[in-house]
C-alpha positions in Angstrom: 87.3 96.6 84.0 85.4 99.3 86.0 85.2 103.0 83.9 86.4 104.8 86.7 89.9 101.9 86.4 90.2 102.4 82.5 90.6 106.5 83.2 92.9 106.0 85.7 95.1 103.9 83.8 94.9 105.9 80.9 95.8 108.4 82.5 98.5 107.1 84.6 100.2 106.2 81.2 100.1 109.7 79.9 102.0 110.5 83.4 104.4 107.7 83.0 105.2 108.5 79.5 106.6 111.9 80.4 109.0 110.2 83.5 108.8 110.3 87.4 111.4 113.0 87.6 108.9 115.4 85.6 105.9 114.2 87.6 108.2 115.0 90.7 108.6 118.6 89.7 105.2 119.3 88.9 103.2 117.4 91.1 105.7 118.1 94.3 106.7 121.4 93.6 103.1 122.4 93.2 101.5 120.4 96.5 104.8 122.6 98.4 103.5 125.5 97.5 100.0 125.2 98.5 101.0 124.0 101.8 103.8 126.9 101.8 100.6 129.0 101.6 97.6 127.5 103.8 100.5 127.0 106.4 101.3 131.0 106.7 97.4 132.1 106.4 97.5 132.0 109.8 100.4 134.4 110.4 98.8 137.4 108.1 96.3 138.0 110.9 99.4 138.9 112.9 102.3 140.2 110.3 102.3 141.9 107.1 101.3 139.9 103.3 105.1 141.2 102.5 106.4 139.4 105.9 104.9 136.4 106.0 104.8 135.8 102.0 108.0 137.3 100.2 110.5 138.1 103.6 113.5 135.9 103.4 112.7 133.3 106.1 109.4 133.0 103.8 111.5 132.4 100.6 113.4 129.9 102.4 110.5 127.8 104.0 109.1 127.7 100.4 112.0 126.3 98.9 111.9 123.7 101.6 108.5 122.9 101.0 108.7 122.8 97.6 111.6 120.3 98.2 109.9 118.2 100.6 106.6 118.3 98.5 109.0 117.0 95.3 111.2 114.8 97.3 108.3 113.3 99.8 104.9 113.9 99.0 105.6 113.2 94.9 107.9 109.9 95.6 105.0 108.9 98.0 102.1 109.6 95.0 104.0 107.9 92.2 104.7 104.5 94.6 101.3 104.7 95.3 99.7 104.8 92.0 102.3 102.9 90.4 100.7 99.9 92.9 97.3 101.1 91.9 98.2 100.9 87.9 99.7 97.2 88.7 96.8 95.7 90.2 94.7 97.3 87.3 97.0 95.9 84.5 96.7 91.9 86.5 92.9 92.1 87.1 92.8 93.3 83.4 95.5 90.3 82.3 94.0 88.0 84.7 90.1 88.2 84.3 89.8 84.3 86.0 91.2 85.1 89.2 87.9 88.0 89.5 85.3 86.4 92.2 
């Protein structure tokens, strides 16, 4: 097994352990909220910081990124690394099958 396979699966334990719902929150809520905020970097050169960060439309389009981030972007992570871990854990139980 390559090094750079045995961290990632290492790690990816450590995520599993604590559950997809907390990786979810984390994960989503935090890739939302960078997006939330390199989306509207754009706007300051025409609005007000206040406006475009902390008006209400603002707190609202966060809290729908934040959800699409947890509901989207972390469901789409977690499938994919789950298919990463799996082919990891049968080239590491299946060592003939390696050309």
């Amino acid at each position: 097994m390559h090094d750079q396979d045995k961290k990632f699966k290492e790690s990816w334990e450590k995520v599993q352990s604590k559950g997809r719902i907390q990786y979810g929150l984390t994960h989503g809520s935090v890739f939302g909220f960078v997006v939330f905020i390199l989306i509207n970097l754009i706007s300051l050169k025409d609005k007000s910081l206040a406006e475009v960060y902390f008006s209400e439309k603002a707190l609202q389009q966060m809290a729908i990124m934040i959800l699409a981030g947890i509901i989207g972007y972390a469901t789409l992570k977690w499938w994919m690394n789950q298919n990463i871990y799996k082919k990891i854990v049968y080239k590491e139980n299946h060592p003939s099958e390696m050309h």
